[in-house]
NUMAR-376134 format. One line per 2 residues: number of its first residue (from 1); their letters; for each residue x, y, z of C-alpha. Coordinates in nm, 3 decimals, padded with zeros to 5 digits. Example, Ala and Ser with C-alpha at 12.3 -4.5 7.8 and 13.67 -1.06 7.14 Angstrom:
NUMAR-376134
1) AS) 01.230:-00.450:00.780 ~ 01.367:-00.106:00.714
//
This chain:
NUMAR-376134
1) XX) 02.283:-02.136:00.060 ~ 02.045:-01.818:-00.007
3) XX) 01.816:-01.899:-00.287 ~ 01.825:-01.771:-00.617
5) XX) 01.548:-01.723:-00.836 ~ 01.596:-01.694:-01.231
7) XX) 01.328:-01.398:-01.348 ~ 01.421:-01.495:-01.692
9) XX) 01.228:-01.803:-01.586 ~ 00.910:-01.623:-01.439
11) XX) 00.562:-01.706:-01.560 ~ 00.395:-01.450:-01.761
13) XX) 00.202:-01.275:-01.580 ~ -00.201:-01.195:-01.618
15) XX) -00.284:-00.921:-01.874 ~ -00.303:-00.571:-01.790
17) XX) -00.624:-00.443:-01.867 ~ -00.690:-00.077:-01.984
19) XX) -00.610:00.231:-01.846 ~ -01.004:00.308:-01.870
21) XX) -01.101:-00.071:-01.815 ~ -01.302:00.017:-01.458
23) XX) -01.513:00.268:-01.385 ~ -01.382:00.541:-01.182
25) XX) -01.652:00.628:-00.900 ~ -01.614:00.929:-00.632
27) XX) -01.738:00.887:-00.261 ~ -01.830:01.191:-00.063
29) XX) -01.644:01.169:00.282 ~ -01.769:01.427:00.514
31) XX) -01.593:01.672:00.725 ~ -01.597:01.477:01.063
33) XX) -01.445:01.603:01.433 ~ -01.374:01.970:01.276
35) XX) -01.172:01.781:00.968 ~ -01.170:01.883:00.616
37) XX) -01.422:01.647:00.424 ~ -01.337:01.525:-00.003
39) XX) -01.409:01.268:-00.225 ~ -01.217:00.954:-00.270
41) XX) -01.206:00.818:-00.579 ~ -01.220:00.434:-00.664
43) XX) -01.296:00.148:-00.841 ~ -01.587:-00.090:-00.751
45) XX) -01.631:-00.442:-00.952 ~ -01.853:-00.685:-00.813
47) XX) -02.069:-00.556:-00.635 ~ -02.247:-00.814:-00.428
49) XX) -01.984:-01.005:-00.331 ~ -01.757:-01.066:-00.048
51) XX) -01.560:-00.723:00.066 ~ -01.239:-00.670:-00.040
53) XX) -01.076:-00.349:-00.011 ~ -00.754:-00.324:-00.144
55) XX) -00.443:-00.044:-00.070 ~ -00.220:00.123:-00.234
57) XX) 00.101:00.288:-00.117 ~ 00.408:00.454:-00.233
59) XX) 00.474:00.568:-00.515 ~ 00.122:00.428:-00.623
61) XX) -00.237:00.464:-00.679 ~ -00.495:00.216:-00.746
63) XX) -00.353:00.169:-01.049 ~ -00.091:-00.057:-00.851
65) XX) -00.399:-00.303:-00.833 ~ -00.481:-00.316:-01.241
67) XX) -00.375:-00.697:-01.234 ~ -00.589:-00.792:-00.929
69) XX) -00.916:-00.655:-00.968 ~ -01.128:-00.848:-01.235
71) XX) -01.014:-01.188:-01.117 ~ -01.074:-01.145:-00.804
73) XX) -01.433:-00.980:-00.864 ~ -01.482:-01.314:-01.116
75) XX) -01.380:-01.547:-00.775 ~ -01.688:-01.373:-00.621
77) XX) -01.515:-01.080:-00.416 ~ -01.664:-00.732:-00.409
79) XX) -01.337:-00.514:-00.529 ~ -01.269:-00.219:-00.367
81) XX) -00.976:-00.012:-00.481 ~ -00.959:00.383:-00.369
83) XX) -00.665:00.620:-00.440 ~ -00.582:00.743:-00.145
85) XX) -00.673:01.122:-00.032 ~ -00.437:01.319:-00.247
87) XX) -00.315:01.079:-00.477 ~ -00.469:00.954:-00.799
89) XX) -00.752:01.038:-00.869 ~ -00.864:01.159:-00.531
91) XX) -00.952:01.516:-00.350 ~ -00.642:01.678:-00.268
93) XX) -00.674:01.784:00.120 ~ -00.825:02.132:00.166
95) XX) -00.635:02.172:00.517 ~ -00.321:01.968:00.340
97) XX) -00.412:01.688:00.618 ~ -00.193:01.354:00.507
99) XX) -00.149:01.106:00.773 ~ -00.223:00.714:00.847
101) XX) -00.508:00.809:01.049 ~ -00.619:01.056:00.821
103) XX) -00.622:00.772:00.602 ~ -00.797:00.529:00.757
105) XX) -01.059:00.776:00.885 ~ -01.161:00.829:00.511
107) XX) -01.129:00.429:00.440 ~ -01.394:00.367:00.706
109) XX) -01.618:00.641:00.578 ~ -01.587:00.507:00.254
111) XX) -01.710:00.152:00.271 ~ -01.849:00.167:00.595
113) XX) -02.058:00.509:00.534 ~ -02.144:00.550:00.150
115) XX) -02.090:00.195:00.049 ~ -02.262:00.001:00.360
117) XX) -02.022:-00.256:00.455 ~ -02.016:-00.309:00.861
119) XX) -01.686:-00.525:00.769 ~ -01.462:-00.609:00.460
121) XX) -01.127:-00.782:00.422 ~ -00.853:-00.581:00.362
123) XX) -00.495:-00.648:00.113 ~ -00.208:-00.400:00.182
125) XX) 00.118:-00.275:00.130 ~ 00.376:-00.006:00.214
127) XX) 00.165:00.292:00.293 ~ -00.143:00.120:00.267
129) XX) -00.048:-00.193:00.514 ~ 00.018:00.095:00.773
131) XX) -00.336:00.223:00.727 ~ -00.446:-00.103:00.753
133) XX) -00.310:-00.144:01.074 ~ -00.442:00.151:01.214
135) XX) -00.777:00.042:01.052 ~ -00.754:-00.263:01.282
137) XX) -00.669:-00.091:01.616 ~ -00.924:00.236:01.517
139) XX) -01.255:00.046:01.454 ~ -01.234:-00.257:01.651
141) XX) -01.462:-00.543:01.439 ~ -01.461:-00.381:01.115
143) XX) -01.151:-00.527:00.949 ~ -01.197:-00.918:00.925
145) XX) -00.927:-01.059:00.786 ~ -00.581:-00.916:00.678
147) XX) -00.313:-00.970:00.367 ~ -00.032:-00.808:00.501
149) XX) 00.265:-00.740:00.288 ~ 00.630:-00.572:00.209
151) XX) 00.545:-00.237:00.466 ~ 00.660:-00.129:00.830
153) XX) 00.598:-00.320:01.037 ~ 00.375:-00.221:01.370
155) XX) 00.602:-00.025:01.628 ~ 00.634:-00.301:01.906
157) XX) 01.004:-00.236:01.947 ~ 01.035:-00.392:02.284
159) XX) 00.888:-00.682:02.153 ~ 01.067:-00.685:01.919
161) XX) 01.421:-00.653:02.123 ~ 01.275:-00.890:02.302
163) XX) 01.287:-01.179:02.056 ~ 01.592:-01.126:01.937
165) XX) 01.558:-00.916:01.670 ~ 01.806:-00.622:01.596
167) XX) 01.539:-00.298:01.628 ~ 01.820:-00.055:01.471
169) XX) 01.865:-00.296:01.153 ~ 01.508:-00.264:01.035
171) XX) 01.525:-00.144:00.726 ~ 01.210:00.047:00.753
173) XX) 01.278:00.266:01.006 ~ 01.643:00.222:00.931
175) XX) 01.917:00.371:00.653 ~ 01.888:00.114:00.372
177) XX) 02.024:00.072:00.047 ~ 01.810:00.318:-00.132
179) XX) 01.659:00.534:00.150 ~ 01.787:00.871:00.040
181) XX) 01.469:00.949:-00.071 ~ 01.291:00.927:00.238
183) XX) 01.530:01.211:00.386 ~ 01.436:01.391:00.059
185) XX) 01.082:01.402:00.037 ~ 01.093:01.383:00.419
187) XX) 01.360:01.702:00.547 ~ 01.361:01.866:00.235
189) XX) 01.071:01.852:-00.008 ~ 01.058:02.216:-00.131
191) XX) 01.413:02.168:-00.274 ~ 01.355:01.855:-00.425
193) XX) 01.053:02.014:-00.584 ~ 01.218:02.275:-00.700
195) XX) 01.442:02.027:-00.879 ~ 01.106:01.830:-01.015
197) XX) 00.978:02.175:-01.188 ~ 00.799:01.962:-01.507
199) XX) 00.581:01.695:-01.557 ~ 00.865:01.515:-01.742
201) XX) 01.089:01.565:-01.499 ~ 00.816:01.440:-01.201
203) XX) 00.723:01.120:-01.332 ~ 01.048:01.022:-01.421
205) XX) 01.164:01.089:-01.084 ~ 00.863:00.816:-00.969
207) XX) 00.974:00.619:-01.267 ~ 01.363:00.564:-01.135
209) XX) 01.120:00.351:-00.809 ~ 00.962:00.124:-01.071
211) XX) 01.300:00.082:-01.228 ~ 01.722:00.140:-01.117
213) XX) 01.649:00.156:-00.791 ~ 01.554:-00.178:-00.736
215) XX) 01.191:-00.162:-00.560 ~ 01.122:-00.397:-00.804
217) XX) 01.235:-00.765:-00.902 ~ 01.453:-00.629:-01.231
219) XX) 01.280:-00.638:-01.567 ~ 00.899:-00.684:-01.420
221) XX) 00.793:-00.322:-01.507 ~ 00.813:-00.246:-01.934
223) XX) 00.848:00.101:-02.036 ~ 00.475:00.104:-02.106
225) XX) 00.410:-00.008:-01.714 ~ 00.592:00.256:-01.592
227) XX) 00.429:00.517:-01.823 ~ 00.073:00.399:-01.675
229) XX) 00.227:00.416:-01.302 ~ 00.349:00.749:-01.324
231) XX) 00.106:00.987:-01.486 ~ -00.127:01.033:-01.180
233) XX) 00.193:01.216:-01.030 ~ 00.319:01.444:-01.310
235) XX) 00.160:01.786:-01.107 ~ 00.327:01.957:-00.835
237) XX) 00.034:01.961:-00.612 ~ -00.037:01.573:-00.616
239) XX) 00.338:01.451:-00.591 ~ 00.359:01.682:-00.251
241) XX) 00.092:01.527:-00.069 ~ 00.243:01.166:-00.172
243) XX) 00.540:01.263:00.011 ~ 00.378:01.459:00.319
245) XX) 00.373:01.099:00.525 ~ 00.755:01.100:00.513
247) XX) 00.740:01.424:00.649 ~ 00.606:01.324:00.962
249) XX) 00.966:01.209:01.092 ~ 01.053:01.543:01.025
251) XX) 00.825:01.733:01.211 ~ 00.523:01.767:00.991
253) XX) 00.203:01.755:01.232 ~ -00.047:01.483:01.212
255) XX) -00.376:01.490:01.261 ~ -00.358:01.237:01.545
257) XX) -00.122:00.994:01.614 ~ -00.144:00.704:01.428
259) XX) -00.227:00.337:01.620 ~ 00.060:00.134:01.526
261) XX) 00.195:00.063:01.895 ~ -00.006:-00.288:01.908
263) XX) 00.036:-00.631:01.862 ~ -00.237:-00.706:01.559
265) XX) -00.479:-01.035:01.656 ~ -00.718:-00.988:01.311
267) XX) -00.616:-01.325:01.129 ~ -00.322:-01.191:00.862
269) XX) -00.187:-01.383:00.605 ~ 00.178:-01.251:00.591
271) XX) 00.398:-01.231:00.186 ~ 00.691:-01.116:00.121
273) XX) 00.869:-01.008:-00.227 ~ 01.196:-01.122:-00.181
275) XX) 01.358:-00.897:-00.407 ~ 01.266:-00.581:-00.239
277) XX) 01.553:-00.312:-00.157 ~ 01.323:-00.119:00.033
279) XX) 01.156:-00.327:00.313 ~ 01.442:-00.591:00.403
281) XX) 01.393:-00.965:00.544 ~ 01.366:-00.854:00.849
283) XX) 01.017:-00.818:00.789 ~ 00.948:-01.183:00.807
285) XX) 01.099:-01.185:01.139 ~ 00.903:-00.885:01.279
287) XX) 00.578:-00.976:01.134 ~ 00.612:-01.316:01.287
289) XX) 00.623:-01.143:01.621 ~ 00.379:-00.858:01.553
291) XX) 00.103:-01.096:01.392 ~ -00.090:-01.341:01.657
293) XX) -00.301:-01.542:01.445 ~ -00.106:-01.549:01.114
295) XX) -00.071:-01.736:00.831 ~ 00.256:-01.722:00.631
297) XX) 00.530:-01.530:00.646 ~ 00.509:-01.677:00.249
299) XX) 00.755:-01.607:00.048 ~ 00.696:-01.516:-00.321
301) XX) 01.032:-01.527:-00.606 ~ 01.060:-01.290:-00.917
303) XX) 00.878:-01.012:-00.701 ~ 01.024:-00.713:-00.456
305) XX) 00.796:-00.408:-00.320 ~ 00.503:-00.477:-00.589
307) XX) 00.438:-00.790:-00.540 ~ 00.055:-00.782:-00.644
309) XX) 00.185:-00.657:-00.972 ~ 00.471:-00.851:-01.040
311) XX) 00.325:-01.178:-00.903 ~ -00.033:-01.131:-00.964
313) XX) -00.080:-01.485:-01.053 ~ 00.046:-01.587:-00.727
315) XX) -00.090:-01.325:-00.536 ~ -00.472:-01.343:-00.658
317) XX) -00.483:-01.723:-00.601 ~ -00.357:-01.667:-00.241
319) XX) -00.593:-01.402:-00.179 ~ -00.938:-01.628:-00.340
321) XX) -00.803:-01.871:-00.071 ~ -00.734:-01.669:00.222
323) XX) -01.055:-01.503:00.206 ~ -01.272:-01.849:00.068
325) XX) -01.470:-01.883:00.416 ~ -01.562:-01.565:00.412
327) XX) -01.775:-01.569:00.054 ~ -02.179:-01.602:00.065
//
């Protein structure tokens, strides 16, 4: 009998704090290996403490992380929460470079280069749990410790085959339920941006992710939520480069390919939103293969593809305790 969880029933969830409740800082990353350098915006609370830098995906920006950031700088964590390059509040690429390891190259810059950490723990989903993985394989040492959640998984497909699992099924990589809009902003971006041709009509496009088309465990985002989520992308310019990583599969170069190819050995605690439409259950199955010193796959009810939104409670205690040993 599949479990069934009653959101009706849900705790209420920690408050959301103001949209100007952290200070917004910006971190020069230099032009490196003949790449275009920008700044990176983010949020830094608790300075001092343990590193914690935490990732955003799609369609997010830091903002994804409202719920998370003051109690885990109050547990004693230093919070680190950057918008990625082109999103948010963040540079928009020069050379229109958008790629994982584009990604991560600006990540390590970031807290490695202007902020002085020679390690940090890391928290990620979707987009951001597949520059975390490439932050693993790229700078061996740097990444200790890993919360790993609702993303693709690494691309061990034989491995995967291997143990049984169905390789064409994962939903990721696969046709789901609601992947029409990965062909979209993938194969055809300048006609679905020709359709997007307001503000309005942008962010409630980004909206319809939050809400209908069941990212989301139903009800968890109000009205009000989704109005905070979606203003970073009402321009043109910024909703592109959100979408350029889909256009990879479609022949978009990257910068370099990204390092996904690898079993991942960094301890990783493993959740799951169960509710997701977007990254199936087969995730559980492939992380348990793709993860070598992992705790979890845990399971969290009344959450889907934002879980450290829609289960804050449960996901900040996890994270204090996953990353206890690693506090002064």
């Amino acid at each position: 009998m599949s479990l069934v969880y009653d959101v009706r029933l849900r705790p209420a969830q920690p408050p959301t704090p103001a949209a100007d409740a952290f200070t917004v800082h910006r971190g020069e990353v230099p032009a490196t290996e003949g790449r275009d350098g920008l700044e990176i915006a983010y949020v830094r609370e608790g300075v001092g403490g343990y590193p914690l830098l935490l990732l955003h995906g799609y369609p997010e920006t830091k903002r994804i992380w409202w719920r998370n950031i003051r109690p885990l700088a109050e547990a004693g964590y230093e919070v680190i929460v950057p918008d990625l390059r082109g999103f948010g509040d963040s540079d928009l690429s020069a050379d229109d470079v958008y790629d994982l390891a584009a990604y991560s190259r600006d990540l390590h810059l970031l807290v490695h280069g202007v902020l002085g950490h020679e390690r940090c723990g890391v928290v990620a989903g979707d987009v951001g749990g597949a520059t975390a993985v490439d932050l693993v394989h790229r700078y061996p040492g740097f990444v200790d410790k890993l919360v790993y959640f609702n993303t693709a998984p690494p691309a061990i497909f034989e491995e995967y085959a291997a143990a049984g699992i169905d390789v064409s099924a994962i939903r990721t990589f696969a046709d789901g339920p609601t992947a029409d809009y990965r062909y979209r902003q993938g194969a055809t971006p300048d006609d679905l941006a020709a359709e997007l041709d307001t503000p309005a009509k942008r962010r409630r496009y980004i909206g319809e992710m939050y809400g209908h088309r069941l990212w989301a465990s139903p009800g968890t985002f109000t009205p009000e939520d989704i109005d905070f989520m979606t203003e970073p992308f009402a321009s043109d310019e910024r909703l592109r480069a959100s979408w350029a990583v889909y256009q990879l599969a479609y022949g978009r170069r990257a910068s370099e390919p990204p390092l996904m190819s690898g079993k991942v050995s960094v301890p990783t605690m493993i959740l799951y939103g169960m509710d997701d439409n977007v990254v199936g259950p087969d995730f559980l199955h492939t992380s348990e293969v793709a993860f070598t010193d992992r705790t979890g796959p845990v399971v969290l009810p009344g959450a889907g593809h934002f879980l450290q939104w829609e289960r804050a409670d449960l996901v900040n205690a996890l994270v204090i305790a996953y990353f206890g040993d690693r506090r002064g």
